[in-house]
C-alpha positions as a LaTeX table, in Angstrom:
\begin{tabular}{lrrr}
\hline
Residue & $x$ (\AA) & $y$ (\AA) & $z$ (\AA) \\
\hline
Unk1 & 90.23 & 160.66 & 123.31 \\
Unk2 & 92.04 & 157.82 & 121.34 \\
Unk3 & 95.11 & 159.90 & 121.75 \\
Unk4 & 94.61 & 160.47 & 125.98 \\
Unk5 & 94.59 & 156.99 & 126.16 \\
Unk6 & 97.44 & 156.43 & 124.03 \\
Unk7 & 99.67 & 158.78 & 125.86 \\
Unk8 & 98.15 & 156.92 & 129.44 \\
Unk9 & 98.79 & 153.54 & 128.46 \\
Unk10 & 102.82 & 154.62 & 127.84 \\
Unk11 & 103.41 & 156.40 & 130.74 \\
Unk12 & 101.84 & 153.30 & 132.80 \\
Unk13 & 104.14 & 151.34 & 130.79 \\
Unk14 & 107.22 & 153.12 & 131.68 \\
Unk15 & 106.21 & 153.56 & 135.12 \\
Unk16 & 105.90 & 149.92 & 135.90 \\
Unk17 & 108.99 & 149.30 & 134.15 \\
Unk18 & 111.10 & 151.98 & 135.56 \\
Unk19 & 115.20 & 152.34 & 134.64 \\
Unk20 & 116.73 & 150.74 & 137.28 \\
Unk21 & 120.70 & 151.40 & 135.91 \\
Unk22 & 122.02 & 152.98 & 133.06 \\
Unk23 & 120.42 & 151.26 & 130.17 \\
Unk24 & 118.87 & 148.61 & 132.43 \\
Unk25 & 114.40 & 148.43 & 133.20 \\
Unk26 & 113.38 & 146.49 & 135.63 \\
Unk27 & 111.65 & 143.75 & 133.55 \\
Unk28 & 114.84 & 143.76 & 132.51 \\
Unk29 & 116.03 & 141.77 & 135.64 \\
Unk30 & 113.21 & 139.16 & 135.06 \\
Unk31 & 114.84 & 138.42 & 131.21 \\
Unk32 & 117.03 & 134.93 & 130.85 \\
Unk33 & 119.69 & 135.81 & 127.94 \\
Unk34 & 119.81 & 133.64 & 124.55 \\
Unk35 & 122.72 & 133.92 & 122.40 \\
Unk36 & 122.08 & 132.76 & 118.78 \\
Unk37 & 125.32 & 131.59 & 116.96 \\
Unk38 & 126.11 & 130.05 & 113.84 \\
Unk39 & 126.57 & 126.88 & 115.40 \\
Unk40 & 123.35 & 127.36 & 117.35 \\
Unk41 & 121.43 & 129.34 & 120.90 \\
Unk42 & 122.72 & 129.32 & 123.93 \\
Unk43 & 120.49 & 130.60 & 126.53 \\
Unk44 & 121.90 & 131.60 & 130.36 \\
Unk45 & 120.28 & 133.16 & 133.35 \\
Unk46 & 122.32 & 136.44 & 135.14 \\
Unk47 & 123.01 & 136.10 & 138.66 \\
Unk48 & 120.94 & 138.87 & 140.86 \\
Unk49 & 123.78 & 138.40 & 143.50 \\
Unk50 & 126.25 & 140.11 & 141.28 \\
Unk51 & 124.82 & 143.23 & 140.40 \\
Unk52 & 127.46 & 145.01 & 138.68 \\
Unk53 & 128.59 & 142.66 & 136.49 \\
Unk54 & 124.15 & 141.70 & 135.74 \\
Unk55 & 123.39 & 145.38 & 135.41 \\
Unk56 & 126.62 & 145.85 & 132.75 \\
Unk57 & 125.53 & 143.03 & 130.83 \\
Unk58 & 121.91 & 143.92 & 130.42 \\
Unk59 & 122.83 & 147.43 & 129.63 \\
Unk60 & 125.27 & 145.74 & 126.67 \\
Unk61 & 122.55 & 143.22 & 125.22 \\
Unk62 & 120.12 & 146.66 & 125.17 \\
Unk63 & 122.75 & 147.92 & 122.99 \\
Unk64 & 122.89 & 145.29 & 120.62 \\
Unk65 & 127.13 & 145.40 & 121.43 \\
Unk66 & 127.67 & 141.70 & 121.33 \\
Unk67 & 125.90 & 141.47 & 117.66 \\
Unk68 & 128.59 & 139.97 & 115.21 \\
Unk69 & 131.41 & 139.73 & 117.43 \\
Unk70 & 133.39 & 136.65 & 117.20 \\
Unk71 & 134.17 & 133.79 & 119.61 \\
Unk72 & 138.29 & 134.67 & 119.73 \\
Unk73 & 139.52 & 132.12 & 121.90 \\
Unk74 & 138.49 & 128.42 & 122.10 \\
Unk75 & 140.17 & 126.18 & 123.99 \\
Unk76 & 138.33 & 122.44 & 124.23 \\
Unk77 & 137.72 & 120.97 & 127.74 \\
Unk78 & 138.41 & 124.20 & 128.88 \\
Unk79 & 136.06 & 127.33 & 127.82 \\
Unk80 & 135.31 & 129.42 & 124.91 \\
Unk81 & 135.77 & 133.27 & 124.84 \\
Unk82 & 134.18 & 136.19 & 123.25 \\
Unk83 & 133.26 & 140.01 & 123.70 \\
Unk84 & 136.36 & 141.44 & 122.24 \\
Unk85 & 135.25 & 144.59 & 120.20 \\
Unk86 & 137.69 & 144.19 & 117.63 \\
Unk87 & 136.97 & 140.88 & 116.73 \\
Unk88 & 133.39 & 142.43 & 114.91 \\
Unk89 & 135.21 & 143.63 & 111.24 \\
Unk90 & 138.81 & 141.24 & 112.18 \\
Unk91 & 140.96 & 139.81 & 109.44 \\
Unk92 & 141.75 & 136.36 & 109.27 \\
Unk93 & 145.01 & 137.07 & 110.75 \\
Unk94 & 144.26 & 139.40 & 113.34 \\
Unk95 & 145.35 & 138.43 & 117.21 \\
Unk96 & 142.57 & 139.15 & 119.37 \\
Unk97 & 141.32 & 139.42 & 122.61 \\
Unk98 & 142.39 & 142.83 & 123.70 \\
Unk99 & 139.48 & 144.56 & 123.06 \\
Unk100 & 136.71 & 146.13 & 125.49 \\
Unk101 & 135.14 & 149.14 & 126.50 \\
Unk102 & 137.14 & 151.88 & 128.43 \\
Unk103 & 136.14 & 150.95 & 132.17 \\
Unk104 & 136.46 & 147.55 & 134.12 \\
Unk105 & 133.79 & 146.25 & 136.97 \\
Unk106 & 134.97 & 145.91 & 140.46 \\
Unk107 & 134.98 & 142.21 & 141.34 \\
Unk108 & 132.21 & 140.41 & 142.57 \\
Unk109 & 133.86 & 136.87 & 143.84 \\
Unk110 & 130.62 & 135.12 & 145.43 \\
Unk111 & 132.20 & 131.54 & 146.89 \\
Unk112 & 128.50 & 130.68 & 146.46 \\
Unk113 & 128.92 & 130.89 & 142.56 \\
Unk114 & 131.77 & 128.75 & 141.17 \\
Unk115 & 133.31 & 127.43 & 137.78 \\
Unk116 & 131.23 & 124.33 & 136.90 \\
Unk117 & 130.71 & 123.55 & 133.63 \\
Unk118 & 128.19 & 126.10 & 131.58 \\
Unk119 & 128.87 & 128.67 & 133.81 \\
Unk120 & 129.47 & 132.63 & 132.92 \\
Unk121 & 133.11 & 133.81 & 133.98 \\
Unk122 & 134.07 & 137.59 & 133.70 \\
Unk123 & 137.30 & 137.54 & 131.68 \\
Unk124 & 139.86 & 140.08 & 133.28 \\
Unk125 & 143.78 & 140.69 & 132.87 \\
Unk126 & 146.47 & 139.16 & 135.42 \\
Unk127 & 147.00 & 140.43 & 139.03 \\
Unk128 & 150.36 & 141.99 & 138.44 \\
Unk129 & 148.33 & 144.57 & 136.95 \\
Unk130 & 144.91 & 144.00 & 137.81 \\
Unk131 & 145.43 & 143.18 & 141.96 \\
Unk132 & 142.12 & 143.67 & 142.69 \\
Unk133 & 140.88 & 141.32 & 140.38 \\
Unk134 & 138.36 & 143.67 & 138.09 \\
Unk135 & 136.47 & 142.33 & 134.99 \\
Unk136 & 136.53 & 143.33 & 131.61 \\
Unk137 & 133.90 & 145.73 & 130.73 \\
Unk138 & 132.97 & 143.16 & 127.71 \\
Unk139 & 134.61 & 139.79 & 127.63 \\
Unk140 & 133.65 & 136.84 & 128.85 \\
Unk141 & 133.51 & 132.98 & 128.98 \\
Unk142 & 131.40 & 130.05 & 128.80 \\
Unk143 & 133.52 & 127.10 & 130.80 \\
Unk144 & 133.12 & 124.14 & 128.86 \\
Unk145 & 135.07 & 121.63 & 130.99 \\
Unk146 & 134.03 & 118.22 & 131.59 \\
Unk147 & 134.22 & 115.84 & 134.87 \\
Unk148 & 137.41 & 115.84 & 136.75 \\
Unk149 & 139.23 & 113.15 & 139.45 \\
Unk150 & 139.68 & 114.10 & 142.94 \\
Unk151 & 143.19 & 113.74 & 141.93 \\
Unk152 & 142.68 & 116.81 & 139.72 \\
Unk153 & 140.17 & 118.55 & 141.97 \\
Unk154 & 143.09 & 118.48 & 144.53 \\
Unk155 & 145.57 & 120.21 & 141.77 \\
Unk156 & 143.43 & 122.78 & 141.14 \\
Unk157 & 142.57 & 123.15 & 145.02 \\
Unk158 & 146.14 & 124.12 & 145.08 \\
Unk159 & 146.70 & 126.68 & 142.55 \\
Unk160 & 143.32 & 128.10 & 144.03 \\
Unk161 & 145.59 & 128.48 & 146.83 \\
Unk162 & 148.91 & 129.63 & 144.91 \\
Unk163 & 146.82 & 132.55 & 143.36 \\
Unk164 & 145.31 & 133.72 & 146.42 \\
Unk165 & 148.51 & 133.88 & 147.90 \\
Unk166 & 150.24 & 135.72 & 144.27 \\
Unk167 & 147.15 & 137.93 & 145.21 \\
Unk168 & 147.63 & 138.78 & 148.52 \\
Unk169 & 151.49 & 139.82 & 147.85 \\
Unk170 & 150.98 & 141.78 & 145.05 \\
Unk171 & 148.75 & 144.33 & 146.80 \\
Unk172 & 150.72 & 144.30 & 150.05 \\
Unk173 & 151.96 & 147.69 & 150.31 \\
Unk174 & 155.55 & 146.81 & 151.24 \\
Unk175 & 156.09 & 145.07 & 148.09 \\
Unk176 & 154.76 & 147.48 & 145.90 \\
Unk177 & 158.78 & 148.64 & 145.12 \\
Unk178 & 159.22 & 144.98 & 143.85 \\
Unk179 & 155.84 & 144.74 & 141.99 \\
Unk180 & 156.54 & 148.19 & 140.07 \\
Unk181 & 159.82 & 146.80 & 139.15 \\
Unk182 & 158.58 & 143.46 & 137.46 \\
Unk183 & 155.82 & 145.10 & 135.59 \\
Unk184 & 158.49 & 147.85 & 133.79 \\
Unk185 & 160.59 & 144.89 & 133.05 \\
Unk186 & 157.99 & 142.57 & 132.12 \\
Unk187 & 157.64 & 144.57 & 128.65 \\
Unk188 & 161.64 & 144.85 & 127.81 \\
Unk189 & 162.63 & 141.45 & 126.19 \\
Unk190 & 166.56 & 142.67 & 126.75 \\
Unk191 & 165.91 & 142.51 & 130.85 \\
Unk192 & 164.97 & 138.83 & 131.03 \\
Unk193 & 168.08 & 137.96 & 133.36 \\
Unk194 & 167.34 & 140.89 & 135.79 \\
Unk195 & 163.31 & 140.18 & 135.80 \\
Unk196 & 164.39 & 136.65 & 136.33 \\
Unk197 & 165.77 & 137.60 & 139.37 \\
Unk198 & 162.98 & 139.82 & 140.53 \\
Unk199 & 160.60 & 136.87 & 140.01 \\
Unk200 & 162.63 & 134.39 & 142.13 \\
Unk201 & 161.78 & 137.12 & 145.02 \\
Unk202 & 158.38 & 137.35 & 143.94 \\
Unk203 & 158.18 & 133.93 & 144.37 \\
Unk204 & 160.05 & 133.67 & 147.77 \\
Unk205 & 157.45 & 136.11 & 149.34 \\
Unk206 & 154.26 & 134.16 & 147.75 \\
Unk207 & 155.79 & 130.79 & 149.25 \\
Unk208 & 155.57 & 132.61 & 152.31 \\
Unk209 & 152.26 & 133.63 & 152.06 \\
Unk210 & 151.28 & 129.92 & 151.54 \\
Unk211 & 152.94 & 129.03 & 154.65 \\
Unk212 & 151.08 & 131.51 & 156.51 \\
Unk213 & 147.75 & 131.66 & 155.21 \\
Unk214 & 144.87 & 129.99 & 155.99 \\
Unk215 & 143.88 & 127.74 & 153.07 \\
Unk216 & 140.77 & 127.36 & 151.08 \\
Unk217 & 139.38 & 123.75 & 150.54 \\
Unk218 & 136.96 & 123.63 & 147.68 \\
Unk219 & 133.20 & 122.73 & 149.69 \\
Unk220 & 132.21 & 119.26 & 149.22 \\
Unk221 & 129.11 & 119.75 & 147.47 \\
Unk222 & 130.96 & 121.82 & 144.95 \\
Unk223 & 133.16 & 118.95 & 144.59 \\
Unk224 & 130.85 & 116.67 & 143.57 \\
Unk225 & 129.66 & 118.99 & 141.20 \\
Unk226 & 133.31 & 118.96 & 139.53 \\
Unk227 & 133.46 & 115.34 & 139.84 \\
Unk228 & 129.47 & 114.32 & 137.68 \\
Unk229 & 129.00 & 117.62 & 135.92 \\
Unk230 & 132.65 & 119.63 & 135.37 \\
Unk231 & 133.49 & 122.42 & 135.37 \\
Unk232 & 137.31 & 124.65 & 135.77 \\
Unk233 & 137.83 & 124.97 & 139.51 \\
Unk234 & 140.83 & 126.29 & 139.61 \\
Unk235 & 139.54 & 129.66 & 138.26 \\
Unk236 & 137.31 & 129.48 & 141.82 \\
Unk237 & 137.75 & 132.69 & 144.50 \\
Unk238 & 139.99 & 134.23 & 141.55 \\
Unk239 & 137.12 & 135.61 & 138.95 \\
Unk240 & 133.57 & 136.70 & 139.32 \\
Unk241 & 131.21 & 134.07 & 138.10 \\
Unk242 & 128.04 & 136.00 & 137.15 \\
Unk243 & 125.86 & 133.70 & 135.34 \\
Unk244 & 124.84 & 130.05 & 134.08 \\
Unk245 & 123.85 & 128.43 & 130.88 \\
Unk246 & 120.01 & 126.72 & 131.06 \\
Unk247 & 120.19 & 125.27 & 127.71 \\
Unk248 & 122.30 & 124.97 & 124.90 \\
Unk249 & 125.65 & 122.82 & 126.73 \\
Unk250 & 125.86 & 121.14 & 123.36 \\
Unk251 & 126.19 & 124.76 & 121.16 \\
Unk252 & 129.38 & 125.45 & 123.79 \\
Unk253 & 130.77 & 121.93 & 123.37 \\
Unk254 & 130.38 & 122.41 & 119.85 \\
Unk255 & 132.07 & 125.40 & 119.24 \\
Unk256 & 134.63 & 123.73 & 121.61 \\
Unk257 & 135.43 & 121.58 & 119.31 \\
Unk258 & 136.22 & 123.77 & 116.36 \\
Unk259 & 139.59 & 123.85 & 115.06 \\
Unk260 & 141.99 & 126.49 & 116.21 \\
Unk261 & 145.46 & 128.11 & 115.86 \\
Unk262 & 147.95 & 127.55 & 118.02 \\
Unk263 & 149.07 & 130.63 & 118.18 \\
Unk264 & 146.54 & 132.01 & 119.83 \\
Unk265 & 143.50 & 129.67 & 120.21 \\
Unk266 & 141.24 & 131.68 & 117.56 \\
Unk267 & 139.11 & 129.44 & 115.39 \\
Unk268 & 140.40 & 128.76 & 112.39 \\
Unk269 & 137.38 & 129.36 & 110.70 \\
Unk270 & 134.64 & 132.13 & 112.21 \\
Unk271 & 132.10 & 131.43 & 114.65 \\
Unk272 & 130.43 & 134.29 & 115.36 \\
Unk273 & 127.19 & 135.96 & 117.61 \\
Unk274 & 124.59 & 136.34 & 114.97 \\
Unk275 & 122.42 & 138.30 & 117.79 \\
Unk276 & 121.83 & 138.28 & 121.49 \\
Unk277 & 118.92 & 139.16 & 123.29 \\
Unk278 & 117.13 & 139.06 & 126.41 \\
Unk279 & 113.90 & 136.33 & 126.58 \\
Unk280 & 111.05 & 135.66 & 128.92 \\
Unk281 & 111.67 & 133.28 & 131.47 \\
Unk282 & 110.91 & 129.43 & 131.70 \\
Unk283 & 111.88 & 126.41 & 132.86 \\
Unk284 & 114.47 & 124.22 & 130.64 \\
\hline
\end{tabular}
């Protein structure tokens, strides 16, 4: 009988916490995430409003894949980076930061969710290769910035703008000749005249663009945000924001301020993810 009832209370188990995604339950989506470091937890909620990148994460932390990995690139008043595979067994004088799985996560820009300080960016590679702006499968950032000036807010209102506009011309069909060109001479040090030449067309066309499109203006209330709290707007409408840190501001700033090389922005002494898991939720 002991054994019925066993057997009944698992299946009851698994049916009210059914799999929902690969490697994803559904209590699952109820879990905040802490991150324990050696310079202290940092604990962040998922955004439900970005499924992809949420369900990919969750799936991850289930797999213990962050465990050990290193934060690769620090950069104070700015963010700090990690989820590079590589980084787990590195030597001290390994470059990283090219690491991840083999699969990227179709962007999920919300203009809802933007880059004030503590939240969760997807990292991702340029938009000369990468036009329509997919993640990483693995990396990604805390933003660590502080308050900024309107003066600065404007700048970064701007390149929001200049981006967009890079964007918009590098998936345009008609200059696909042009962008094929730039990317083969990108990686040949010996053509640096001739891709100089191909950029100053680039260029032409995105100044165009500008001209043309409409612009975005960074929302008021996200403004003020920037201005008492901080945060990296200038990354805004370009990367999927898919999260936000609850607690733990003062871990990020302090791994922030670690010293780095400046070569490459790696700490110059470890500071790795002794574990990461998912936690019931509460209010901080």
């Amino acid at each position: 009988m002991t054994k019925y009832l066993s057997i009944l209370v698992v299946l009851s188990f698994y049916g009210c916490n059914p799999w929902i995604a690969d490697g994803v339950r559904k209590r699952d989506l109820k879990r905040d995430v802490e991150l324990v470091t050696d310079k202290g937890s940092i604990i962040f909620r998922l955004y439900d409003e970005t499924p992809m990148h949420r369900n990919n994460f969750l799936k991850l932390v289930n797999q213990s894949f962050y465990d050990s990995l290193l934060f690769h690139r620090v950069i104070n008043n700015f963010l700090i980076q990690t989820g590079d595979p590589e980084s787990k067994n590195a030597k001290a004088e390994a470059s990283l930061g090219n690491g991840e799985l083999p699969y990227t996560i179709p962007a999920e820009i919300n203009q809802h969710y933007f880059h004030k300080r503590g939240a969760v960016n997807a990292a991702r590679t340029g938009d000369l290769e990468n036009p329509e702006q997919a993640s990483s499968s693995t990396q990604f950032t805390f933003i660590q910035r502080k308050t900024m000036t309107d003066s600065l807010i404007n700048v970064s209102e701007k390149r929001i703008n200049y981006y967009r506009a890079y964007n918009s011309v590098v998936r345009n069909p008609a200059n696909q000749n042009l962008v094929c060109k730039i990317r083969k001479l990108s990686t040949d040090d010996a053509k640096k005249d001739s891709l100089s030449i191909l950029d100053a067309m680039l260029n032409e066309r995105i100044k165009n663009e500008l001209t043309e499109m409409v612009p975005y203006r960074i929302p008021e209330a996200q403004r003020q945000v920037y201005r008492t709290i901080g945060g990296s707007p200038h990354l805004d409408q370009n990367y999927t924001v898919f999260g936000e840190v609850l607690k733990g501001m003062d871990v990020v700033d302090r791994i922030a301020g670690v010293e780095t090389r400046k070569t490459d922005d790696r700490p110059v002494t470890d500071v790795r993810i002794k574990q990461i898991r998912l936690i019931k939720r509460r209010r901080y």
